[in-house]
C-alpha positions in Angstrom: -16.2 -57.0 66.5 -14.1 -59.4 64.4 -10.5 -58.7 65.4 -9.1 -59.7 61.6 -10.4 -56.7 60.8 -8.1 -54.3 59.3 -8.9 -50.9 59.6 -6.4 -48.0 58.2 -7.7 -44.3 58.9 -8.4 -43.2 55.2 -11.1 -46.2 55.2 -12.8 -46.9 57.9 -16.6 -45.9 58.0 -16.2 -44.6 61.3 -13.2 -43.4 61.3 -11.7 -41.2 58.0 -9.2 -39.0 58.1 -11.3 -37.5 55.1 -13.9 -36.1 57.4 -11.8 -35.9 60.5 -13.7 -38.1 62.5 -12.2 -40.5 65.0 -13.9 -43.2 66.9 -12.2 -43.5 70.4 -11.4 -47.0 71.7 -13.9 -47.3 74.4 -15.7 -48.5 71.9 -18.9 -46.0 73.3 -19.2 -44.2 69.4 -19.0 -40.8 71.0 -17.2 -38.9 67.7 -14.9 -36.3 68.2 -15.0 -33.6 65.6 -11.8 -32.1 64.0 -10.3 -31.1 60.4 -7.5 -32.8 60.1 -5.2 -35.0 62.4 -2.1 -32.2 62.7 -4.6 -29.3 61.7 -6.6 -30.1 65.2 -4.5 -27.8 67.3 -3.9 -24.9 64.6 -5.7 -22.4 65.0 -4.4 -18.0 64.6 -4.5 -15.3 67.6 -7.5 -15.2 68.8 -9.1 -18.5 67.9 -9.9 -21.5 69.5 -11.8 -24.6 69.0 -14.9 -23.4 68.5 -14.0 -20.2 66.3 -16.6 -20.1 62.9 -14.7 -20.3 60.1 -15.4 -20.9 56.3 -14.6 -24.0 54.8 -11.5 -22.9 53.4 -10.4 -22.2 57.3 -10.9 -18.5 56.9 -12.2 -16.6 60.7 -15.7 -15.4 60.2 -15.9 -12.4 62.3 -19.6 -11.4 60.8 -22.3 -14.1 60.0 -24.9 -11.7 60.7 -24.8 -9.0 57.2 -24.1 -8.8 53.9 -21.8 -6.6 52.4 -23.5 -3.6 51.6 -22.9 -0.7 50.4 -24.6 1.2 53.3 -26.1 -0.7 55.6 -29.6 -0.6 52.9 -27.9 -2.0 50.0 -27.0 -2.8 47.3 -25.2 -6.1 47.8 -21.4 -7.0 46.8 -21.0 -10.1 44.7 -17.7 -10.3 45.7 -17.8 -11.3 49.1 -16.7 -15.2 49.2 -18.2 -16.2 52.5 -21.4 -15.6 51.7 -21.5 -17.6 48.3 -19.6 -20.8 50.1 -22.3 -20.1 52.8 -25.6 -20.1 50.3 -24.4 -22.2 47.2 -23.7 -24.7 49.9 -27.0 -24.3 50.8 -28.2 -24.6 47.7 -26.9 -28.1 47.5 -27.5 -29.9 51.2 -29.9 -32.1 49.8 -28.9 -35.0 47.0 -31.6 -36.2 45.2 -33.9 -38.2 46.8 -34.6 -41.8 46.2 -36.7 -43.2 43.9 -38.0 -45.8 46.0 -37.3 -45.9 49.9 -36.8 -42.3 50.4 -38.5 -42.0 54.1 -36.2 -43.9 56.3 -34.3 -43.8 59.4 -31.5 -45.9 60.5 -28.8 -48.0 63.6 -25.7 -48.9 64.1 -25.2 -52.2 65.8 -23.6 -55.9 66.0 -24.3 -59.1 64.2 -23.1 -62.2 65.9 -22.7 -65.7 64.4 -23.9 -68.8 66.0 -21.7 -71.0 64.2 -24.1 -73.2 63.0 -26.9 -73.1 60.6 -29.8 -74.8 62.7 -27.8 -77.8 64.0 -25.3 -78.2 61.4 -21.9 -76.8 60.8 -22.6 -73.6 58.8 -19.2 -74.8 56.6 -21.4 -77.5 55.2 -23.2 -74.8 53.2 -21.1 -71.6 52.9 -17.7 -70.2 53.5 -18.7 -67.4 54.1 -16.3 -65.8 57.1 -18.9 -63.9 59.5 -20.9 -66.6 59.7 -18.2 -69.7 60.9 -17.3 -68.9 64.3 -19.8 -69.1 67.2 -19.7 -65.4 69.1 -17.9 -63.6 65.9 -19.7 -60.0 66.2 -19.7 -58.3 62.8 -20.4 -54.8 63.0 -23.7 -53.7 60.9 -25.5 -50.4 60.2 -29.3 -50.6 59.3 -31.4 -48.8 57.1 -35.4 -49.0 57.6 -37.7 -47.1 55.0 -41.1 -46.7 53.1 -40.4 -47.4 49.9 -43.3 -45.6 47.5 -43.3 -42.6 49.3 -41.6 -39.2 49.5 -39.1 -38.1 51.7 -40.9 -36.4 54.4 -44.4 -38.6 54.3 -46.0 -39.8 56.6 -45.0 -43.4 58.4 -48.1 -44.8 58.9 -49.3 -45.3 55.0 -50.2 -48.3 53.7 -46.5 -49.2 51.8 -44.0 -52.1 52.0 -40.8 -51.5 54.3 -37.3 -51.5 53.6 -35.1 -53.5 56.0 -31.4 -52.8 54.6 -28.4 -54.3 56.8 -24.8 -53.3 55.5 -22.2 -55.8 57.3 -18.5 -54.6 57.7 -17.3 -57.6 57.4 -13.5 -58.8 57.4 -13.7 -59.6 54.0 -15.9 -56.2 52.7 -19.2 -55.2 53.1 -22.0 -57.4 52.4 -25.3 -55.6 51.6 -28.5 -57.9 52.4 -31.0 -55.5 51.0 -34.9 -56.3 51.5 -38.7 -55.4 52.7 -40.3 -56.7 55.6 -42.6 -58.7 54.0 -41.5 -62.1 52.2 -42.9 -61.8 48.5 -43.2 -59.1 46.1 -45.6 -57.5 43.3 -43.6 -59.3 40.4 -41.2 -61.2 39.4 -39.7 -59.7 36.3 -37.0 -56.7 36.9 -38.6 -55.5 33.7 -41.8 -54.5 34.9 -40.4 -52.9 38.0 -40.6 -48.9 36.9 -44.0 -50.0 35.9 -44.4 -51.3 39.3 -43.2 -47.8 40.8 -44.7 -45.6 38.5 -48.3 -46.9 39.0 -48.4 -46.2 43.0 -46.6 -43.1 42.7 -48.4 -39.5 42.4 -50.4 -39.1 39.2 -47.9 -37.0 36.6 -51.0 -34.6 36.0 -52.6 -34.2 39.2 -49.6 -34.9 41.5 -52.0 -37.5 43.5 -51.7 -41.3 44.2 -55.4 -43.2 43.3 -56.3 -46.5 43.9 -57.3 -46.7 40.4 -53.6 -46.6 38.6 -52.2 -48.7 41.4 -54.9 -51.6 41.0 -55.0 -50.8 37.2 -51.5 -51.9 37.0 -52.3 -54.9 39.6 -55.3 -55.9 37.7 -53.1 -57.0 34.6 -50.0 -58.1 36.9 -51.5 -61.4 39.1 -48.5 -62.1 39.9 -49.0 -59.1 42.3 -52.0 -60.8 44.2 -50.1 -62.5 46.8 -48.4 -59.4 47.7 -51.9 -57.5 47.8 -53.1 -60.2 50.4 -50.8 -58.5 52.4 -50.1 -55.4 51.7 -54.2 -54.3 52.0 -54.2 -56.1 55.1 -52.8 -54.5 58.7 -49.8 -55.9 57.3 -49.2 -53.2 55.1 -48.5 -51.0 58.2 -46.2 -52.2 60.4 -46.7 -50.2 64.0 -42.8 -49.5 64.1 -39.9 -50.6 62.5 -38.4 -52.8 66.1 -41.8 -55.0 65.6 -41.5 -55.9 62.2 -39.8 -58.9 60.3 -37.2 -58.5 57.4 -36.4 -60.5 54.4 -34.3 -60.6 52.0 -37.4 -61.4 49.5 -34.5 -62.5 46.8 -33.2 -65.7 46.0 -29.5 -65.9 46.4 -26.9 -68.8 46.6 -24.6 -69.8 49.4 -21.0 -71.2 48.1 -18.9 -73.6 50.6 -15.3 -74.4 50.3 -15.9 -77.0 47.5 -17.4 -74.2 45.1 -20.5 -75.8 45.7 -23.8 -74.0 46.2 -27.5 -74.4 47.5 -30.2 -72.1 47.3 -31.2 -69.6 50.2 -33.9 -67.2 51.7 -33.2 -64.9 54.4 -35.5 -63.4 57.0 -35.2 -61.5 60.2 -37.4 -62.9 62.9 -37.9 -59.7 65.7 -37.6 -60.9 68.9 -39.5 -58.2 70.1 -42.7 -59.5 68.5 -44.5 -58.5 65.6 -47.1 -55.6 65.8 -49.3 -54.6 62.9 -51.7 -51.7 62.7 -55.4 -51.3 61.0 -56.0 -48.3 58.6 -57.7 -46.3 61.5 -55.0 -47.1 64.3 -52.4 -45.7 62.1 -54.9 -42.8 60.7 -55.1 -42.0 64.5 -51.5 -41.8 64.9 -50.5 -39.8 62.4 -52.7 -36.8 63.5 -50.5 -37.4 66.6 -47.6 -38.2 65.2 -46.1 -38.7 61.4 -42.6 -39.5 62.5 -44.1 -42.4 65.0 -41.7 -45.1 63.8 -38.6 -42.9 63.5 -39.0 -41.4 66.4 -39.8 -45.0 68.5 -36.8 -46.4 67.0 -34.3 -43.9 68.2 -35.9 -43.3 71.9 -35.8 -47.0 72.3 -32.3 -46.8 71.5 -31.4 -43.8 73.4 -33.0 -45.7 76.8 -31.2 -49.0 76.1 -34.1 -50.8 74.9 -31.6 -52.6 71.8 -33.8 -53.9 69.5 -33.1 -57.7 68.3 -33.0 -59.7 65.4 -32.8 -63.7 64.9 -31.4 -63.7 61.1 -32.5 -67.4 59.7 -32.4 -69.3 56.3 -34.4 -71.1 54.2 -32.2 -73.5 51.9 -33.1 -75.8 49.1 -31.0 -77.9 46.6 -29.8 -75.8 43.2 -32.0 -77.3 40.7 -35.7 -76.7 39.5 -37.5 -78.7 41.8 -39.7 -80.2 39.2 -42.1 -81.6 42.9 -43.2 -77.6 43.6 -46.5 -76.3 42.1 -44.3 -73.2 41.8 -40.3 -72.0 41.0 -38.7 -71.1 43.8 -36.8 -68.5 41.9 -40.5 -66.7 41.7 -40.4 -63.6 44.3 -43.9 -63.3 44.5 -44.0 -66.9 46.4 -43.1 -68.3 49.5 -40.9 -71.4 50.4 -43.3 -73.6 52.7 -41.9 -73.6 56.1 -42.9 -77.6 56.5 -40.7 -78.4 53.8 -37.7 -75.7 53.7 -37.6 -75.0 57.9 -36.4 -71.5 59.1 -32.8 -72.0 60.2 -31.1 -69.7 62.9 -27.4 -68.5 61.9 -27.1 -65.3 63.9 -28.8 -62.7 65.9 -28.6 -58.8 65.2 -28.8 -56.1 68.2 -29.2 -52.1 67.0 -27.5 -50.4 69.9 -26.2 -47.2 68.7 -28.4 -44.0 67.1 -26.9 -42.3 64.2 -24.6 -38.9 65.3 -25.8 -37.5 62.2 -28.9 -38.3 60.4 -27.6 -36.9 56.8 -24.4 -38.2 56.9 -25.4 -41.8 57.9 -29.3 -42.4 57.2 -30.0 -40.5 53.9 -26.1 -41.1 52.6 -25.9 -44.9 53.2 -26.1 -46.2 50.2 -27.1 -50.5 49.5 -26.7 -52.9 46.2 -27.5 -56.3 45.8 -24.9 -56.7 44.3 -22.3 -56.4 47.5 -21.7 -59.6 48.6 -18.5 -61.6 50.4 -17.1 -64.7 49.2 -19.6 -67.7 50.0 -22.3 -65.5 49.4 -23.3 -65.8 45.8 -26.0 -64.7 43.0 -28.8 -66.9 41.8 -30.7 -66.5 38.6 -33.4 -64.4 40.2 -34.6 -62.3 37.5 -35.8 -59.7 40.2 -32.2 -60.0 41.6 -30.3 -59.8 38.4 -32.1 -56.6 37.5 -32.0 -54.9 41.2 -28.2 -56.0 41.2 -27.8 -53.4 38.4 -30.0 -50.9 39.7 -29.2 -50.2 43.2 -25.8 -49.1 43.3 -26.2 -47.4 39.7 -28.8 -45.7 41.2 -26.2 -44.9 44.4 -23.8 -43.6 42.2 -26.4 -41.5 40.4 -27.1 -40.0 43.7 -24.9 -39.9 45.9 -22.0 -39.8 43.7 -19.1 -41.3 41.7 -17.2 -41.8 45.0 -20.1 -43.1 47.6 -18.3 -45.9 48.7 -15.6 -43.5 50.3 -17.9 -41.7 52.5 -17.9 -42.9 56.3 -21.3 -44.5 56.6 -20.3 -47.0 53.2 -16.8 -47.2 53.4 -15.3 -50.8 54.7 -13.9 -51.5 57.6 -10.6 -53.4 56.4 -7.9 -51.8 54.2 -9.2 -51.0 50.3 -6.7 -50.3 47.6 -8.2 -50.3 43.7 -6.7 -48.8 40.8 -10.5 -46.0 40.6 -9.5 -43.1 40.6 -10.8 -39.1 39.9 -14.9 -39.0 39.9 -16.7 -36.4 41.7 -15.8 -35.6 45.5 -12.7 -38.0 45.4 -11.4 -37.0 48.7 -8.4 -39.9 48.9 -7.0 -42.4 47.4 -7.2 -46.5 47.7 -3.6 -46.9 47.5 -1.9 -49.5 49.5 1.3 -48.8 51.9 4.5 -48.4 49.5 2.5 -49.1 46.3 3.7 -47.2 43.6 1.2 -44.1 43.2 2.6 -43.7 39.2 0.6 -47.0 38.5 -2.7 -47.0 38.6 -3.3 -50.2 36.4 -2.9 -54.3 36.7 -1.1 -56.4 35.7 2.1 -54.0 36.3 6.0 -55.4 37.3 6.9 -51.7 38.8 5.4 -52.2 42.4 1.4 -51.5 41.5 -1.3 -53.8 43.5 -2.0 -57.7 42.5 -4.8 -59.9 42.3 -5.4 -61.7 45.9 -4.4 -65.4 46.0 -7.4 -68.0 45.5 -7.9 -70.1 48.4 -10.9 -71.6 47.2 -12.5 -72.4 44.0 -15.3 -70.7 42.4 -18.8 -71.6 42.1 -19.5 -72.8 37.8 -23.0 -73.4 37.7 -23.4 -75.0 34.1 -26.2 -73.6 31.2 -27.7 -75.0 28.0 -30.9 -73.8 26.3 -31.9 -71.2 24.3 -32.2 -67.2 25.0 -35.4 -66.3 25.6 -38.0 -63.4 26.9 -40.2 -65.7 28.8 -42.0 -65.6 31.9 -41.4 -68.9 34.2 -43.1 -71.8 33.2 -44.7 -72.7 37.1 -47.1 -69.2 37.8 -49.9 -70.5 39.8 -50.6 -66.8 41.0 -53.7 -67.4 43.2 -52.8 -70.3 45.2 -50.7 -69.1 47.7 -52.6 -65.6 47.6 -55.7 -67.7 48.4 -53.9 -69.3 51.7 -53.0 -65.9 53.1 -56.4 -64.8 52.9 -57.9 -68.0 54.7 -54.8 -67.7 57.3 -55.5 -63.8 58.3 -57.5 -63.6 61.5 -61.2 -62.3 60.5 -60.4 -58.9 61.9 -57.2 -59.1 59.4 -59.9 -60.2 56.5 -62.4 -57.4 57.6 -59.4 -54.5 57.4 -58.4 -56.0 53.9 -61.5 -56.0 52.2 -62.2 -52.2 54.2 -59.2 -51.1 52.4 -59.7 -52.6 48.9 -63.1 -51.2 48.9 -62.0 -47.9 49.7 -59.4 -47.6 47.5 -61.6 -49.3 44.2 -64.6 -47.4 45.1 -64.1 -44.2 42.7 -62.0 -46.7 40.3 -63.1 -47.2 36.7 -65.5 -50.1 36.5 -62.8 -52.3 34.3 -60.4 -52.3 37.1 -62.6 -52.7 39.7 -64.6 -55.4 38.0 -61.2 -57.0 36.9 -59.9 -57.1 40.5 -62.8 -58.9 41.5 -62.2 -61.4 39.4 -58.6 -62.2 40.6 -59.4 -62.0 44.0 -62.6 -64.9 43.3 -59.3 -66.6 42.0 -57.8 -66.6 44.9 -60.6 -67.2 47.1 -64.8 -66.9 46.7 -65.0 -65.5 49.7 -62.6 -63.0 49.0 -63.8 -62.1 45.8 -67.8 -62.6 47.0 -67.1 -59.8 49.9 -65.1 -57.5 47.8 -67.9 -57.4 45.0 -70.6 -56.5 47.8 -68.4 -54.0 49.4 -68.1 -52.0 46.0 -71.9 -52.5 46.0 -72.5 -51.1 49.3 -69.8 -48.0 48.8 -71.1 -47.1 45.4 -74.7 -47.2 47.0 -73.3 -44.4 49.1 -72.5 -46.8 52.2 -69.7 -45.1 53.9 -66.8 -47.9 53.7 -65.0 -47.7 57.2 -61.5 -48.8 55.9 -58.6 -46.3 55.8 -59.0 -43.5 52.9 -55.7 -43.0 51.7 -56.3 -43.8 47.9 -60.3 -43.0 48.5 -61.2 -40.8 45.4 -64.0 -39.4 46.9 -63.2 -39.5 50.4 -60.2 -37.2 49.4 -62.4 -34.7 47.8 -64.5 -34.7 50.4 -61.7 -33.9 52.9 -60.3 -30.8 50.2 -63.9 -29.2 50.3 -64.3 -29.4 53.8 -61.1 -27.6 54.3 -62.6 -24.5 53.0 -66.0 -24.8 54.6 -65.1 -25.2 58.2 -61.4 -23.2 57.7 -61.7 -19.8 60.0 -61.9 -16.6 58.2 -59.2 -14.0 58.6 -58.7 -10.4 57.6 -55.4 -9.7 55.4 -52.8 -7.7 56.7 
């Protein structure tokens, strides 16, 4: 852990005198759990640590009954522990996310190798965490489904979150992504489209296959990402055998102000392990919480899951030589011509204490970067930049970014103030608490010193709602389907087929088309699969969006469910 950090008690995320919990310097995470640092040892007669109280402080000498009057009723309204007790229960869960609602989360280390591949990492980026060999930076990750609900199941077909928040000595830097490269467009616009197509139907409360590839069908963008995502790739066989990237296009800003583009991916070093649709059908009669549940035992017996983190980097311009623009999220940089470069590895070794308080209230922007790290003119990444941490604030709350699990770990002082569940303030030592504004001569907080000058990228043209000029949506779609293994090919086309089966005519027929655009041979066994299924040929892929294989299973939950007598 970088020793320039700064780390008061009001701020740190694991250590806030807001919540009472203290880290102890052993560095082993055990917390210790008090209210208050000279509350700890006040307790009345009779009392001791352990003592139930109210959250006001008040002894609870009956948390078994209501008041009553007589011991059948009726009930008191007046009786305060019991309405702290249920209307606090009425609010222990915040709304759940949108998108990545099912996840489950680390606490661990990044350390810098210095370098990026064989070159001073300086050369590139000034960003701190990355410029001394061995600097450990501490990190917290998130990993999640991202279209389905909170409590689904981990082995459906879905992209995966892979969210890293580093506390670094400058502030937190939030590299937010999936674990696959490429995405389904490349327009923020079109992204509650996007969501709203693969979520539950808002009449029958079902996903189909029908509105996901209806919306797919008139998005080819989306193509390269279905190459995938219908392939075992869609189901990763546990989050510590997966690979992370950053899928966005963002800058990197050395000392000069001057900037290149970059990629980011996580390379496991534990391999990479995929599942077919009746692997992970298999497992989740066993098992729905497989990945969270490997995660933490793996943890929990010292098995520390690793990361290599590596960039891609390429010049700040258009690249005019590309059959495609590399600020396009539904494409990848070719690895011959932009190599994977190592900067750091990441190691999880710590479960969370607390799954609410850390997993589900750890919240991640786009937008949080450090100084070298800077935006490019990803349209995908503009729009998410917005979105994320409104949607955090939304949420969570006004004041998210004071809770433990979000909160720095160096000194903050800002001139926010008030909001909803503002439980301190960001003053700094001896700063006037009467000001709460800049620029102020009575002793109220300054701007930082610039030590190095910012990045000016310069702009002419015209404002415009285009789409880029460089689409080519099949090419590289095409070249994932001729580089999956056959048995990758044969559990793609299983799991089209099964999904387009029941699916009007006009999207199935539609989706044909695209895939022959990406390949004949994809298109030519797609067409012959729908054939075969709609000639009542059981498909053998996985049935989650099956229309028919759905009602099928519904029906033969009545006829083989066991009769019982009411009571």
């Amino acid at each position: 852990m970088s020793t320039s950090h700064e780390n008061p008690p009001q701020n740190g995320p694991s250590g806030s005198a807001g919540n009472g919990q203290h880290t102890p310097a052993d560095g082993t995470g055990t917390a210790v759990t008090g209210t208050g640092s000279s509350q700890d040892q006040r307790t009345a007669e009779g009392e001791n640590a352990q003592t139930l109280t109210t959250r006001q402080g008040h002894p609870l000498t009956n948390n078994q009954n209501l008041r009553t009057l007589g011991n059948r009723g009726p009930a008191l309204l007046e009786q305060y522990a019991f309405l702290e007790k249920i209307s606090h229960f009425d609010r222990e869960r915040v709304p759940e996310r949108v998108v990545h609602a099912r996840g489950a989360g680390a606490h661990g280390v990044f350390e810098a190798y210095g370098k990026v591949g064989n070159e001073p990492i300086e050369k590139y980026t000034r960003a701190k965490l990355f410029n001394t060999p061995g600097k450990q930076t501490p990190v917290f990750v998130r990993f999640s489904t991202v279209g389905h609900g909170g409590h689904s199941p981990e082995t459906l077909r879905d992209p995966r979150g892979f969210a890293v928040k580093f506390y670094t000595e400058d502030g937190n830097w939030d590299l937010v992504g999936n674990n696959l490269k490429v995405f389904f467009i490349r327009d923020a616009m079109k992204f509650p489209d996007l969501i709203h197509s693969q979520k539950p139907d808002p009449v029958t409360n079902r996903q189909s296959g029908e509105r996901i590839f209806d919306f797919i069908c008139n998005t080819p963008e989306a193509m390269h990402m279905v190459s995938f995502l219908f392939s075992p790739w869609g189901i990763p066989a546990n989050y510590r055998q997966m690979q992370g990237s950053g899928v966005n296009t963002y800058k990197w800003v050395n000392a000069q102000g001057e900037a290149v583009l970059v990629k980011y991916h996580w390379e496991p070093l534990q391999g990479i392990k995929n599942l077919t649709a009746q692997e992970a059908e298999a497992i989740q009669a066993k098992n729905f919480n497989h990945a969270t549940q490997d995660l933490f035992d793996n943890i929990k017996a010292g098995n520390f899951p690793e990361w290599e983190l590596r960039v891609q980097i390429m010049s700040d311009d258009e690249h005019p030589e590309l059959d495609f623009d590399p600020l396009d999220d539904t494409k990848i940089w070719p690895e011959d011509q932009f190599p994977h470069l190592p900067v750091g590895k990441m190691t999880l070794n710590r479960n969370p204490e607390n799954y609410f308080a850390e997993v589900e209230q750890s919240a991640f922007g786009t937008g949080v970067l450090v100084d070298g790290l800077d935006f490019s003119d990803d349209k995908m990444l503009q729009g998410r930049t917005f979105s994320y941490s409104d949607t955090q604030r939304y949420r969570v709350g006004t004041n998210y970014l004071q809770l433990p699990i979000n909160a720095p770990k160096k000194h903050v002082a800002t001139n926010q103030r008030d909001g909803q569940m503002a439980y301190h303030v960001d003053s700094a030592p001896g700063q006037n608490n009467h000001i709460n504004y800049e620029p102020s001569s009575l002793n109220g907080l300054k701007e930082a010193p610039r030590t190095a000058p910012d990045h000016m990228p310069e702009y002419s043209g015209r404002v415009v709602r285009q789409t880029l000029d460089r689409q080519n949506n099949f090419k590289q779609a095409g070249e994932r389907y001729r580089l999956h293994e056959d048995w990758e090919r044969d559990d793609l086309i299983s799991n089209m087929v099964g999904a387009l089966a029941d699916a009007d005519r006009k999207v199935s027929d539609k989706m044909v088309e695209l895939c022959t655009n990406c390949d004949p041979d994809w298109g030519k066994r797609l067409a012959d699969g729908l054939a075969a299924a709609r000639g009542g040929q059981q498909s053998d892929g996985g049935n989650q969006y099956n229309e028919g294989q759905q009602r099928e299973a519904s029906q033969q939950a009545e006829e083989v469910g066991h009769e019982a007598k009411p009571y």
